[in-house]
C-alpha positions in Angstrom: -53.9 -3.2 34.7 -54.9 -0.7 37.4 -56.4 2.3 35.6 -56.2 6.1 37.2 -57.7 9.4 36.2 -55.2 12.3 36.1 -56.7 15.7 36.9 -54.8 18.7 35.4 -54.8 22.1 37.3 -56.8 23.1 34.0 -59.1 20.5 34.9 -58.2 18.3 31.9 -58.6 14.4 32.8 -55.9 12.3 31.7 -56.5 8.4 32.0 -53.7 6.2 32.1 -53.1 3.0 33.5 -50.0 0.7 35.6 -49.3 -2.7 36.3 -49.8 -3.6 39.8 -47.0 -2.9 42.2 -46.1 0.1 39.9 -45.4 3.4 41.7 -48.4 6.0 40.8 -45.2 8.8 40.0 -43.8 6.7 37.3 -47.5 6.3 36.2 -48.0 9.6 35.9 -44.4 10.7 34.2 -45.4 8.3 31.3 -48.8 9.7 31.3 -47.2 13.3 30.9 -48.0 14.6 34.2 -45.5 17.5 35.6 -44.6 15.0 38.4 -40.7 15.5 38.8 -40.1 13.4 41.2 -36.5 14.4 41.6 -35.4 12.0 44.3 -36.7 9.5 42.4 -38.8 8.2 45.0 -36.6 8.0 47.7 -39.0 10.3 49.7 -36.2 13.2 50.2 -38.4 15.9 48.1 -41.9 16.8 47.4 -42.0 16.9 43.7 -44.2 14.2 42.9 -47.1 15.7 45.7 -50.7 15.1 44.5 -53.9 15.3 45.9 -56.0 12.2 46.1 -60.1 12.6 45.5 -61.5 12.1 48.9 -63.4 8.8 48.2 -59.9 7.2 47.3 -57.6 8.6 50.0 -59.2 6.3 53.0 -58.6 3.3 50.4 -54.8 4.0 50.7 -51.9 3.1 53.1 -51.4 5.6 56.0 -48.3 7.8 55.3 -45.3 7.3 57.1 -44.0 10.0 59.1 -41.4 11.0 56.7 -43.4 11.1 53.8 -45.6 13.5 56.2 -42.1 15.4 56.7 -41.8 16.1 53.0 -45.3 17.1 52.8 -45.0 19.7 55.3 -42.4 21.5 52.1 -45.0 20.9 49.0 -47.1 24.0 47.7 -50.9 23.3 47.6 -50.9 20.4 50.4 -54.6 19.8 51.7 -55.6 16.9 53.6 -55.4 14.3 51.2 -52.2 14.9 49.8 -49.7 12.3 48.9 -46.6 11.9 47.5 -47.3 9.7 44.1 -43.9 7.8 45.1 -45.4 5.9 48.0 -48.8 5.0 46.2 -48.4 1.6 45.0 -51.2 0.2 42.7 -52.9 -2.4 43.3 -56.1 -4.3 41.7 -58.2 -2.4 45.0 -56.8 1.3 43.5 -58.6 0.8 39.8 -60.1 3.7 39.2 -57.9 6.1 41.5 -58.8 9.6 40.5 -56.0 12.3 42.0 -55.6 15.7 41.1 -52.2 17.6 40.3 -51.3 21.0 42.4 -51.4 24.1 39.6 -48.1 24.6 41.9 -46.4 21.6 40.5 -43.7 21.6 38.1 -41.8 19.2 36.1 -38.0 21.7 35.6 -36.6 18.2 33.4 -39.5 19.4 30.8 -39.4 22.8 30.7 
């Protein structure tokens, strides 16, 4: 199991965990997380956006330009945003600690 910390706009830390190869959005849904993700993970929205601690964001796979292109639409993007549906865990992510934009919003839980 890969484990990753959750931080909350509230600054609550929710730990949770995925197998590896397991997308970080579905990760977070389980774990409660207002990610909607309403393409479901077909990069064509920006409702999964987190922000990655700095000392894991160099660990991770560049972005693709089109995840860069959805990005550009999220509330709250700094410079180690992501969209959770392009993280892919892996045994080198254990620990991953990303924080979720007070902007975000999960409307199939409201």
């Amino acid at each position: 199991m890969v484990s990753v910390t959750f931080i909350t706009a509230k600054g609550e830390k929710i730990s949770a965990s995925g197998e590896p190869g397991q997308r970080l959005l579905e990760v977070g849904q389980i774990a409660g997380m207002p990610l909607e993700g309403t393409c479901e993970g077909q990069m064509a929205c920006s409702t999964c956006h987190v922000i990655v601690a700095p000392e894991w964001f160099e660990r991770l796979p560049g972005a693709v330009d089109d995840e860069e292109d959805m990005l550009d639409l999220a509330a709250g993007v700094t410079r180690t945003s992501r969209l959770s549906c392009q993280i892919e865990l892996t045994e080198a992510l254990d620990g991953l600690v990303v924080h979720v934009p007070a902007e975000a919003y999960d409307m199939q839980n409201l």
